[in-house]
N, CA, C and O atoms as a CHARMM CRD file, in Angstrom:
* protein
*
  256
    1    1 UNK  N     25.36600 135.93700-233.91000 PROA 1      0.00000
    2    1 UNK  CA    24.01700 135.37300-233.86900 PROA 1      0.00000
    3    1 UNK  C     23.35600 135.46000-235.24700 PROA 1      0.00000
    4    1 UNK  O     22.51600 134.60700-235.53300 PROA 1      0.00000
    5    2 UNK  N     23.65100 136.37400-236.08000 PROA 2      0.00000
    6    2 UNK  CA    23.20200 136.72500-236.88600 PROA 2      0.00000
    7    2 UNK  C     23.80300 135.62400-238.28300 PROA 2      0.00000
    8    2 UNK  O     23.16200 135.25300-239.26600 PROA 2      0.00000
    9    3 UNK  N     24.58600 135.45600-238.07800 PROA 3      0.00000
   10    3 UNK  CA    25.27100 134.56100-238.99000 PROA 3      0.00000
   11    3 UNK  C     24.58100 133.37900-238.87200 PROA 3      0.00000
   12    3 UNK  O     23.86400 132.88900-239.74500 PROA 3      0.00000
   13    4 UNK  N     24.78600 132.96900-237.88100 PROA 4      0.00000
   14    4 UNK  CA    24.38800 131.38300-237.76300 PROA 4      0.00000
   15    4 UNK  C     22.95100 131.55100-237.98200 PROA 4      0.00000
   16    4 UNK  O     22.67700 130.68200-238.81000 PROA 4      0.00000
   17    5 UNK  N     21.78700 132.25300-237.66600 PROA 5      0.00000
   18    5 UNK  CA    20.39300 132.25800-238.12400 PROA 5      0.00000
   19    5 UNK  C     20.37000 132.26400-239.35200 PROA 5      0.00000
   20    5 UNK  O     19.51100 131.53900-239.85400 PROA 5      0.00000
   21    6 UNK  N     21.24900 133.03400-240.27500 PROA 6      0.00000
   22    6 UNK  CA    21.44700 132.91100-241.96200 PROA 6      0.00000
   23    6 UNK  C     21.73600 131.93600-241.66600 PROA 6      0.00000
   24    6 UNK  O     20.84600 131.41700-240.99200 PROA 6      0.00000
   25    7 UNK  N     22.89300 131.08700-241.85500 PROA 7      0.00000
   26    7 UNK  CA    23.36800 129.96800-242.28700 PROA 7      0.00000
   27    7 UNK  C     22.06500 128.86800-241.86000 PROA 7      0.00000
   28    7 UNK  O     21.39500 128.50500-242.82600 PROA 7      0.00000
   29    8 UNK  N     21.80800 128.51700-241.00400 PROA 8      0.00000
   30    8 UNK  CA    20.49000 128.32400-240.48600 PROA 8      0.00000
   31    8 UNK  C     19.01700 127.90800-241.59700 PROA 8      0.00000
   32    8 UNK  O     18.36400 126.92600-241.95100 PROA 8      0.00000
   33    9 UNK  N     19.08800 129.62000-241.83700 PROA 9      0.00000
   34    9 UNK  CA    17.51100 129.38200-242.68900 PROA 9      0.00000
   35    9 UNK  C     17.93600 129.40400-243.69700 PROA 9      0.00000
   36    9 UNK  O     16.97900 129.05100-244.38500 PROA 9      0.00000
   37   10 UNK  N     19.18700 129.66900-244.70300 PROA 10     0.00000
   38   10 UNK  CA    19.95300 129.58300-245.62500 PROA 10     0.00000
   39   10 UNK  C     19.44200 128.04800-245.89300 PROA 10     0.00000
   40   10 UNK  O     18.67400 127.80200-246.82300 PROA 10     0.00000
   41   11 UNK  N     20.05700 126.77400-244.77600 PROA 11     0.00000
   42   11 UNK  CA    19.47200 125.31900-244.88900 PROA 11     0.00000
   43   11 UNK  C     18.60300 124.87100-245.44400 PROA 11     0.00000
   44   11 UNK  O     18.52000 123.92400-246.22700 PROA 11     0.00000
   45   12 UNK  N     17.52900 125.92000-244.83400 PROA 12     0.00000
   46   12 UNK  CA    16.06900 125.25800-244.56100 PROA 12     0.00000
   47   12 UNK  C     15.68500 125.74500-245.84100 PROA 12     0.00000
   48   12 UNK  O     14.92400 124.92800-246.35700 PROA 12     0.00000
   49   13 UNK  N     15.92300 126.89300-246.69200 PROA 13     0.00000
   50   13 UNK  CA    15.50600 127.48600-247.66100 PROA 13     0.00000
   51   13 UNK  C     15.65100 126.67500-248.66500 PROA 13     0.00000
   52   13 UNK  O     14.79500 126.32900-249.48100 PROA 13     0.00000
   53   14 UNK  N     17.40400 126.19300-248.55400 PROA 14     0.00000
   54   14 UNK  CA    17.35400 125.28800-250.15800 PROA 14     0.00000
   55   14 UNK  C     16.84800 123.94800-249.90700 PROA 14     0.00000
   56   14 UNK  O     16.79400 123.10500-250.80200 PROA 14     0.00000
   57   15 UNK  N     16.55700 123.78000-248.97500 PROA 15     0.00000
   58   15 UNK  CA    15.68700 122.31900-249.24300 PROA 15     0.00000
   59   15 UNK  C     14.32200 122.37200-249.79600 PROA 15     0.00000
   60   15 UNK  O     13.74300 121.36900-250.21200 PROA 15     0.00000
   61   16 UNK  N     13.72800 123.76400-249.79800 PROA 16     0.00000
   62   16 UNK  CA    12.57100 123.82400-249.84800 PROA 16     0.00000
   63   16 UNK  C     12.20100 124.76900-251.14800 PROA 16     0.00000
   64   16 UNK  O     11.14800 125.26000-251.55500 PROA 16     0.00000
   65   17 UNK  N     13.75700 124.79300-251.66900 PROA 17     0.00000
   66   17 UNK  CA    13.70800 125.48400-253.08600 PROA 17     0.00000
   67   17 UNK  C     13.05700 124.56200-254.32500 PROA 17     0.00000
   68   17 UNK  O     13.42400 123.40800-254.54100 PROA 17     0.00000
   69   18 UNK  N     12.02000 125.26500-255.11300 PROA 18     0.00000
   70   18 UNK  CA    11.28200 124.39500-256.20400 PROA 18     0.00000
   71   18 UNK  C     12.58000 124.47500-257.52800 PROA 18     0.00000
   72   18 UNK  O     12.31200 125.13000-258.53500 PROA 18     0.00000
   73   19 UNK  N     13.20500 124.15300-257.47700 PROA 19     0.00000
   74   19 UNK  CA    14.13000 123.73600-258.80200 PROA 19     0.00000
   75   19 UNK  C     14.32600 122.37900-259.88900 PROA 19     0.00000
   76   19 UNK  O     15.11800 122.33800-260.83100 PROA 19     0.00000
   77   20 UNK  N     13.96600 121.97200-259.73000 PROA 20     0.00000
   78   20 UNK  CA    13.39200 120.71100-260.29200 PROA 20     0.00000
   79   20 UNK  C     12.48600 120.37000-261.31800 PROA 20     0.00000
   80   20 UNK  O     11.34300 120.52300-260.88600 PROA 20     0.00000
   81   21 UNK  N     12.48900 120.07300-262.20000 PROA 21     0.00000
   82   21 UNK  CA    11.08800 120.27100-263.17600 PROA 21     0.00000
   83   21 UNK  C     10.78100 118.97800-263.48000 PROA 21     0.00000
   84   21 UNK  O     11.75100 118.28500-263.79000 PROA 21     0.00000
   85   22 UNK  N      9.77500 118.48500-263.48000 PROA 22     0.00000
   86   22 UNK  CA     9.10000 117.40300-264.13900 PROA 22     0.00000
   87   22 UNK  C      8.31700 117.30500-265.25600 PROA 22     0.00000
   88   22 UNK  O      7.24600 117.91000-265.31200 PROA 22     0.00000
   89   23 UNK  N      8.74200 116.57300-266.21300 PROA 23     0.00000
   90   23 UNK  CA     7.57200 116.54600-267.40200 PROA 23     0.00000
   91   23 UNK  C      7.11100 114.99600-267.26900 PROA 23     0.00000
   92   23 UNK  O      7.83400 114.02300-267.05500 PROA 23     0.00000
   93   24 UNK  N      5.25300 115.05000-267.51700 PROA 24     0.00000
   94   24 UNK  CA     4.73200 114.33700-267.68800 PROA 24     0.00000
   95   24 UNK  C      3.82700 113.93200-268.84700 PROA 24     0.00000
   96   24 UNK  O      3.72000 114.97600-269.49000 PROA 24     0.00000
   97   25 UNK  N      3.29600 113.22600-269.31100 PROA 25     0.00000
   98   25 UNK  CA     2.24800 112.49800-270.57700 PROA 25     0.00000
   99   25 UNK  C      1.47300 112.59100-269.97300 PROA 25     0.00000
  100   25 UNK  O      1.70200 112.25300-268.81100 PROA 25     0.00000
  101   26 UNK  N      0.30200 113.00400-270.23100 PROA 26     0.00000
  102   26 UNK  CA    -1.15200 112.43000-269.69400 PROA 26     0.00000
  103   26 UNK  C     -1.93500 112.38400-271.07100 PROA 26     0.00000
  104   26 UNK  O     -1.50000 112.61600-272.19800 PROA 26     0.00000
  105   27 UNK  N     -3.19900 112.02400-270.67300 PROA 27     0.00000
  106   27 UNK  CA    -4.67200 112.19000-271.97200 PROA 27     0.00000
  107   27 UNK  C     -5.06300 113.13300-271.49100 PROA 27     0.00000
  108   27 UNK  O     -4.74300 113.74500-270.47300 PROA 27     0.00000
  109   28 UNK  N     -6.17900 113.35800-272.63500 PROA 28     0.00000
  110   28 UNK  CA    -6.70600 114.70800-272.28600 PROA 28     0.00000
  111   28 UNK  C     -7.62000 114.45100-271.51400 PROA 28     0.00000
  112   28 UNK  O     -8.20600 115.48600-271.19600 PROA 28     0.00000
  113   29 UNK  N     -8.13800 113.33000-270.93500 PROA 29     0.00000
  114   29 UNK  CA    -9.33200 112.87900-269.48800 PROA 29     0.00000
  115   29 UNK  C     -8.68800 113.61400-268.92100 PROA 29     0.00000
  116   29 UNK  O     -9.00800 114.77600-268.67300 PROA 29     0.00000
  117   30 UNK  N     -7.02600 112.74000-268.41900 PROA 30     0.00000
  118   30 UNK  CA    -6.50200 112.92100-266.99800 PROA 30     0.00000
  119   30 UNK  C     -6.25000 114.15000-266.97900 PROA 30     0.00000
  120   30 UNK  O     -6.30600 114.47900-265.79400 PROA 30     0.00000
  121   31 UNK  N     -5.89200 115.42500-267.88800 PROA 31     0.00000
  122   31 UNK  CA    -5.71100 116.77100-267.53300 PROA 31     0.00000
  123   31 UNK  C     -6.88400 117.28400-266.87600 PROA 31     0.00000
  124   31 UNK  O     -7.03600 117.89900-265.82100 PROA 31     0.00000
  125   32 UNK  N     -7.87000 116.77700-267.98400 PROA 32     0.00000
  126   32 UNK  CA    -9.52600 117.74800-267.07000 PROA 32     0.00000
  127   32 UNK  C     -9.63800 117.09900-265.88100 PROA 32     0.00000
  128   32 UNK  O    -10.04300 117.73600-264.90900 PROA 32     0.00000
  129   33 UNK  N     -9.35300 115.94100-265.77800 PROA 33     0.00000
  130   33 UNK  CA    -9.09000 115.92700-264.20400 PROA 33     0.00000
  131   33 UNK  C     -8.49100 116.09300-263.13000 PROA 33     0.00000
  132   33 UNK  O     -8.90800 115.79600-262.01100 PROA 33     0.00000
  133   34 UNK  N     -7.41800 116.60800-263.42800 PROA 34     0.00000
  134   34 UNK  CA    -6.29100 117.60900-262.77600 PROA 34     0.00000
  135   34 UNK  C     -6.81500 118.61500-263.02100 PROA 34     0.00000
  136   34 UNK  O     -7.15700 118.92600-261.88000 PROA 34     0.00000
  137   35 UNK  N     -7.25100 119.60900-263.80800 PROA 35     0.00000
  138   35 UNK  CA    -7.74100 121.03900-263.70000 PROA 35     0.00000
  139   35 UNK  C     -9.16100 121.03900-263.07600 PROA 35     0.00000
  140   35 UNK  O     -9.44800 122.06100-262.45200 PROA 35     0.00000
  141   36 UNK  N     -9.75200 120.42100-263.11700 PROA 36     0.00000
  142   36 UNK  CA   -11.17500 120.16000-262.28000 PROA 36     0.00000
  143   36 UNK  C    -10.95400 120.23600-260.80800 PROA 36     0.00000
  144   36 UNK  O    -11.56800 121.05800-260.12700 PROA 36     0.00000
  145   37 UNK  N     -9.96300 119.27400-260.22400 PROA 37     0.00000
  146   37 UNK  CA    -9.68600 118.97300-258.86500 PROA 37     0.00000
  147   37 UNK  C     -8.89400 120.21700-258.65600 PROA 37     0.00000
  148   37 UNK  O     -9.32600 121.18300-258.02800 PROA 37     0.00000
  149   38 UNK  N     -8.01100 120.17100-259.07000 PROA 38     0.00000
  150   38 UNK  CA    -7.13900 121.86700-258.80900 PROA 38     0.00000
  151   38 UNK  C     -8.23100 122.89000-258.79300 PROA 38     0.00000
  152   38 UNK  O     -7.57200 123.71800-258.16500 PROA 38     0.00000
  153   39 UNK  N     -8.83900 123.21000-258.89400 PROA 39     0.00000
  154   39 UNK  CA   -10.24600 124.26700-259.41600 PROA 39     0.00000
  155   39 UNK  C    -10.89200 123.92600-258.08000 PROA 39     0.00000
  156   39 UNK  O    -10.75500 124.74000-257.16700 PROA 39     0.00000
  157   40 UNK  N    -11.64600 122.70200-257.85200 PROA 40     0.00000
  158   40 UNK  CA   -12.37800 122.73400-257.17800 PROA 40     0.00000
  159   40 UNK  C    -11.57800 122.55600-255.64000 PROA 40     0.00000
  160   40 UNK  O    -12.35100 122.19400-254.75200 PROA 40     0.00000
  161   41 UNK  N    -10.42300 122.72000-255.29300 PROA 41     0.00000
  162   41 UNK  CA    -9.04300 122.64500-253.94000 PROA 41     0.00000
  163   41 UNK  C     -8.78500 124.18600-254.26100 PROA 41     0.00000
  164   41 UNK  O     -7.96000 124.81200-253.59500 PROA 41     0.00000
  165   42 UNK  N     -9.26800 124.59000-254.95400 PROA 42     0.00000
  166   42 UNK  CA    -8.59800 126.48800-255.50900 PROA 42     0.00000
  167   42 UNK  C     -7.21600 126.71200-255.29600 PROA 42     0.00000
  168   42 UNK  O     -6.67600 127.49700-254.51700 PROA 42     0.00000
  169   43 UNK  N     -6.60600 125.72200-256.28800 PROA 43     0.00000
  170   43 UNK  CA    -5.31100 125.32200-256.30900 PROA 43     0.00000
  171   43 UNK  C     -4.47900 125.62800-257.75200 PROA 43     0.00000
  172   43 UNK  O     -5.13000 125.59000-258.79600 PROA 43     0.00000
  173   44 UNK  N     -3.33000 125.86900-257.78600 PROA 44     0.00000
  174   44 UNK  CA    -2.69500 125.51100-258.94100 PROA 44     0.00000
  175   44 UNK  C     -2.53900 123.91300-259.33400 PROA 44     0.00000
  176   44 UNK  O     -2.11100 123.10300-258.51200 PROA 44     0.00000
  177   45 UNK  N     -2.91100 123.56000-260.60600 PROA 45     0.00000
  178   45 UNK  CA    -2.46200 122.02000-261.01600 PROA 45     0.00000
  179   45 UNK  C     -0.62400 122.00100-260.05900 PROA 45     0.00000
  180   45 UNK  O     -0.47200 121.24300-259.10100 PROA 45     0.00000
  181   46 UNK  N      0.01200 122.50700-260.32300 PROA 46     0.00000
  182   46 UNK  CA     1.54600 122.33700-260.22700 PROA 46     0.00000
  183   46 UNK  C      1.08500 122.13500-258.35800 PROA 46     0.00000
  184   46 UNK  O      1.25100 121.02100-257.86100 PROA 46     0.00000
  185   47 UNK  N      0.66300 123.01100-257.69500 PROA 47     0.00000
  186   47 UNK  CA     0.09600 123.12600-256.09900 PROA 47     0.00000
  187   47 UNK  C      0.01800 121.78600-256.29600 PROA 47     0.00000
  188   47 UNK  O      1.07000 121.17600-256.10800 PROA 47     0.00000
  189   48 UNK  N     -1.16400 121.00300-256.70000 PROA 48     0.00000
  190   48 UNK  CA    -2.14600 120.11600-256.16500 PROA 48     0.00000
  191   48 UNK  C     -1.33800 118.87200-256.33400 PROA 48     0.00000
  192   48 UNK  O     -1.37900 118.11200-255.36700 PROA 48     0.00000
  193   49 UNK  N     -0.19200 118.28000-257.94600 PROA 49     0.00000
  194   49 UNK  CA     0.66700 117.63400-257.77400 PROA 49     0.00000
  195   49 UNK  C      1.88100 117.53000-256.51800 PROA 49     0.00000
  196   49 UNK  O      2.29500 116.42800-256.16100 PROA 49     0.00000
  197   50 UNK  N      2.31900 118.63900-255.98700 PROA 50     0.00000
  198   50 UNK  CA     3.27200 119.04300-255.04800 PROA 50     0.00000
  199   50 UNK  C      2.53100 118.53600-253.91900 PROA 50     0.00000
  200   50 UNK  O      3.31900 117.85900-253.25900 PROA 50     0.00000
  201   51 UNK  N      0.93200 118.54600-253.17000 PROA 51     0.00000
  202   51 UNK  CA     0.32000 118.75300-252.42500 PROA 51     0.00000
  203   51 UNK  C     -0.03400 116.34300-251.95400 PROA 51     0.00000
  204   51 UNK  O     -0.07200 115.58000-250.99000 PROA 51     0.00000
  205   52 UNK  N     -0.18700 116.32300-253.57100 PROA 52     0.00000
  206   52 UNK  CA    -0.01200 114.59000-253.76700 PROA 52     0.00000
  207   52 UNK  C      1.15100 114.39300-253.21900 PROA 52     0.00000
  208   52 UNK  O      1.27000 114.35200-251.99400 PROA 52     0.00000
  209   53 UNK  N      2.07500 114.25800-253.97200 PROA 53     0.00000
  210   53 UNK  CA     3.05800 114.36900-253.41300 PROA 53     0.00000
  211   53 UNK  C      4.07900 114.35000-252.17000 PROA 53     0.00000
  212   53 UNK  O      4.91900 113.45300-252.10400 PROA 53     0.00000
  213   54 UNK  N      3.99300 115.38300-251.15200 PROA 54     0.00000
  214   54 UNK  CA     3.50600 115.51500-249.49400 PROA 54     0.00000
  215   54 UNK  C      3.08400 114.40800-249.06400 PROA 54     0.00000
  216   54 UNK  O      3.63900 113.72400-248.20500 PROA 54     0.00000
  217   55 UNK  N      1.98100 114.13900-249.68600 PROA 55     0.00000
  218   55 UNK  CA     1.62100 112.73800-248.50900 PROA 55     0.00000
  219   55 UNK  C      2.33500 111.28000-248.78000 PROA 55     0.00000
  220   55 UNK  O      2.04100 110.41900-247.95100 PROA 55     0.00000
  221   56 UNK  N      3.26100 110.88100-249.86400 PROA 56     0.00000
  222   56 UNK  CA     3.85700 110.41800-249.87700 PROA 56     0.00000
  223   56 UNK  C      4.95600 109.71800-248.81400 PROA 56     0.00000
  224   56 UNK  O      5.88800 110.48800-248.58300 PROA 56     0.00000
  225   57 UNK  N      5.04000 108.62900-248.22400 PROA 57     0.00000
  226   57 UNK  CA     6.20200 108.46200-247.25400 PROA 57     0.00000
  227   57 UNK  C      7.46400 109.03500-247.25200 PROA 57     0.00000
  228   57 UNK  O      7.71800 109.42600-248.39100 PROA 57     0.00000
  229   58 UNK  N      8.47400 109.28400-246.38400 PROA 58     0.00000
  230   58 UNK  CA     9.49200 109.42900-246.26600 PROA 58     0.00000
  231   58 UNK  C     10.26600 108.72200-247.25300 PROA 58     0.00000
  232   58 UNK  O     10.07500 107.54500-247.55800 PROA 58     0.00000
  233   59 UNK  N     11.28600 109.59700-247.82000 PROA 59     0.00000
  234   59 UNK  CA    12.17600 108.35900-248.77900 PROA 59     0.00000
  235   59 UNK  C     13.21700 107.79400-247.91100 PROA 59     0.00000
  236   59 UNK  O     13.62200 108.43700-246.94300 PROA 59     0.00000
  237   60 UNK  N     13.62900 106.74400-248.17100 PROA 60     0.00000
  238   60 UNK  CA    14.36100 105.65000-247.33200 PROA 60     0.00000
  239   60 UNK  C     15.70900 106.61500-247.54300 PROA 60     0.00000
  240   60 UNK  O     15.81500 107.32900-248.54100 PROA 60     0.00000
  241   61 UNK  N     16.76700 106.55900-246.45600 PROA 61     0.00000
  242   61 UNK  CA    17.96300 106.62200-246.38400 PROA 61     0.00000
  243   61 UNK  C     19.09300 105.71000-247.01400 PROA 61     0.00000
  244   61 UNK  O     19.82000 105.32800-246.09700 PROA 61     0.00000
  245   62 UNK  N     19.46400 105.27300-248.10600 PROA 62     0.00000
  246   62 UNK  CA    20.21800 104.33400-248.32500 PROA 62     0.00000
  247   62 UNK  C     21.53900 104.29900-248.04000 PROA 62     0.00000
  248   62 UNK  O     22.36600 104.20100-248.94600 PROA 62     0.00000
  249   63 UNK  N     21.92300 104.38400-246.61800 PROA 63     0.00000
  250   63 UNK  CA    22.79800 104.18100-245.83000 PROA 63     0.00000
  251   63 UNK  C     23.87300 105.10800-246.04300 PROA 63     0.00000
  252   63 UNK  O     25.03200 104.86300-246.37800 PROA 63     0.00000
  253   64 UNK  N     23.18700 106.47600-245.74000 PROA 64     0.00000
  254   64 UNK  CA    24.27400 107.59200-246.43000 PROA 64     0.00000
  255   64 UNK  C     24.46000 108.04700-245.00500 PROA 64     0.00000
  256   64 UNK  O     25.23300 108.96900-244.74700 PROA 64     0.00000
């Protein structure tokens, strides 16, 4: 039993592992407006992108 609950949340874990990095360009508007909104959500900027993000649709399956 014990195995298969690891193997299990083992799954669920690396899907939900942050490994990935993104770099982006912005101006210096669009930062104060990312640290403003993050601030005022009492959020991390990195949170509040991740949080955009989320509401995003499902990505399509391309017939895998």
């Amino acid at each position: 039993m014990f195995l298969l609950y690891y193997t299990v949340c083992n799954d669920i874990c690396q899907d939900r592992m942050k490994n990935k990095k993104l770099e982006i360009r912005i101006t210096n508007y669009q930062m104060t407006q990312l640290e403003q909104e993050a601030a005022r959500r009492g959020m991390s900027k990195s949170e509040l992108i991740r949080n955009l993000i989320a509401k995003f649709p499902e990505p399509k399956n391309d017939g895998a």
